[in-house]
C-alpha positions as CSV (number, residue, x, y, z in Angstrom):
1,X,-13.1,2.6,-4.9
2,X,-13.7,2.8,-8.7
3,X,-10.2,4.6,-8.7
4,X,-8.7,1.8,-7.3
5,X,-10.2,-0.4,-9.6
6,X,-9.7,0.8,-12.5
7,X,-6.0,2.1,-11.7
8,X,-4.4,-1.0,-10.0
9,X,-7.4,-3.8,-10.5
10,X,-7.9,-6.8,-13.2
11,X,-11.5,-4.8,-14.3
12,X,-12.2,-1.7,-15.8
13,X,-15.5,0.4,-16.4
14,X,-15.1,1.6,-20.1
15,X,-16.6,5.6,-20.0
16,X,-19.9,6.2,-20.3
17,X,-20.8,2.2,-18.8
18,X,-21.6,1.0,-16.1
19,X,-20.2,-2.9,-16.2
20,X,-16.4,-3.7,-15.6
21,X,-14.7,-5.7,-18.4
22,X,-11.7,-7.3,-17.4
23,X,-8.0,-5.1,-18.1
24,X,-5.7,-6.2,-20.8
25,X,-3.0,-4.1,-19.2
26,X,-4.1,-4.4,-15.7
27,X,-0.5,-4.1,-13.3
28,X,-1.4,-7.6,-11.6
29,X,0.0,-9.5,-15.2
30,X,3.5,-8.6,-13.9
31,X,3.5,-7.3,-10.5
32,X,2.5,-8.0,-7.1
33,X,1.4,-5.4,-4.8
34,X,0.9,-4.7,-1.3
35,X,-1.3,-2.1,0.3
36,X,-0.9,-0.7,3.6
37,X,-3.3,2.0,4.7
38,X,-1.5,4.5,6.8
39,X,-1.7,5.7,9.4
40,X,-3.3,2.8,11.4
41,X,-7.4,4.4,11.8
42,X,-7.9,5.7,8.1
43,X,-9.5,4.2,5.2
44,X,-10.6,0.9,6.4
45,X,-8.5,0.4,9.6
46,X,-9.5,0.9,13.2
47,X,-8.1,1.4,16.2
48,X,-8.9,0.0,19.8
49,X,-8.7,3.3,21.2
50,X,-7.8,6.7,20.7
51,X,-3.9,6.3,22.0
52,X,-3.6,3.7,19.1
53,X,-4.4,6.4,16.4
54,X,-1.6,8.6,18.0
55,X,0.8,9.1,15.4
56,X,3.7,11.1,13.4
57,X,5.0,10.8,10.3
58,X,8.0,9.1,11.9
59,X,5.9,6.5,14.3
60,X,3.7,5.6,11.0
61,X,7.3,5.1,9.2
62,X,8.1,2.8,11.7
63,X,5.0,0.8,11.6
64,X,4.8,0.6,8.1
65,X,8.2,-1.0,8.2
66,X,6.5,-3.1,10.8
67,X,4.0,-4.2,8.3
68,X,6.6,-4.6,5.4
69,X,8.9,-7.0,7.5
70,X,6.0,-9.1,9.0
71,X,4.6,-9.6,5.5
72,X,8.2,-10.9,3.6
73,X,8.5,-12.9,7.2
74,X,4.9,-14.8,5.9
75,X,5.9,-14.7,2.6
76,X,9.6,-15.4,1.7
77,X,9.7,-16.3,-1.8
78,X,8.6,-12.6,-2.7
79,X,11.8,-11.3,-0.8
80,X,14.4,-11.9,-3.6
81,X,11.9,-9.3,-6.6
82,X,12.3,-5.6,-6.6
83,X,10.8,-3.8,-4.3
84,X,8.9,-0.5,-5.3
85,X,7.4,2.1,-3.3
86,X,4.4,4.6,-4.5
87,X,1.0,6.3,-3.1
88,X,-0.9,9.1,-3.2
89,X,-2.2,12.1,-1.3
90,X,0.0,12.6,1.5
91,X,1.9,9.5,0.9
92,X,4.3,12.0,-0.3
93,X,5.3,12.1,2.4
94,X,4.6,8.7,4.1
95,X,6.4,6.7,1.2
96,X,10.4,8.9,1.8
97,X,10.0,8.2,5.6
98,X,9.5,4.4,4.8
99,X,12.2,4.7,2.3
100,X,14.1,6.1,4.9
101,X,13.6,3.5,7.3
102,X,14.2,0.7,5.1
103,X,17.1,2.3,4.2
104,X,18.4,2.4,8.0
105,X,17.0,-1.1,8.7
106,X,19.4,-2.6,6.0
């Protein structure tokens, strides 16, 4: 969590501290960002049961774009800014298969 924090969030914890003081340069002055946690059962998702947390990298694509298109359905006004996609870890190779299927969806 303190990765996340300090990477993406308004607060940092300066080295050596152990208070957060807030970011001058924190991405939130002039961006907007969505998480999704993927595949559906890691991080702090769940699943009902076990055949819910069945997945490839091509059904997680899918529901990711799931997610994407239900969110810019709730939210409109954010569907004419520029749309970035980044993560970590294995989300290289999550992040191309979404790219992919926004791609194919437009």
């Amino acid at each position: 969590m303190l990765g996340w924090a300090q990477e993406h969030g308004p607060w940092v914890m300066k080295n050596g501290t152990s208070t957060f003081v807030e970011n001058d340069y924190s991405w939130n002055l002039r961006a907007n960002m969505l998480y999704i946690e993927s595949p559906g059962g890691v991080g702090f998702s769940y699943c009902g049961t076990t055949k819910d947390c069945t997945f490839t990298d091509e059904t997680s694509a899918v529901q990711n774009l799931d997610a994407v298109l239900a969110w810019f359905n709730l939210y409109p006004e954010f569907g004419t800014n520029e749309l970035y996609l980044s993560g970590e870890s294995y989300a290289g190779v999550y992040v191309p298969y979404l790219a992919r299927e926004i791609y194919n969806f437009n």
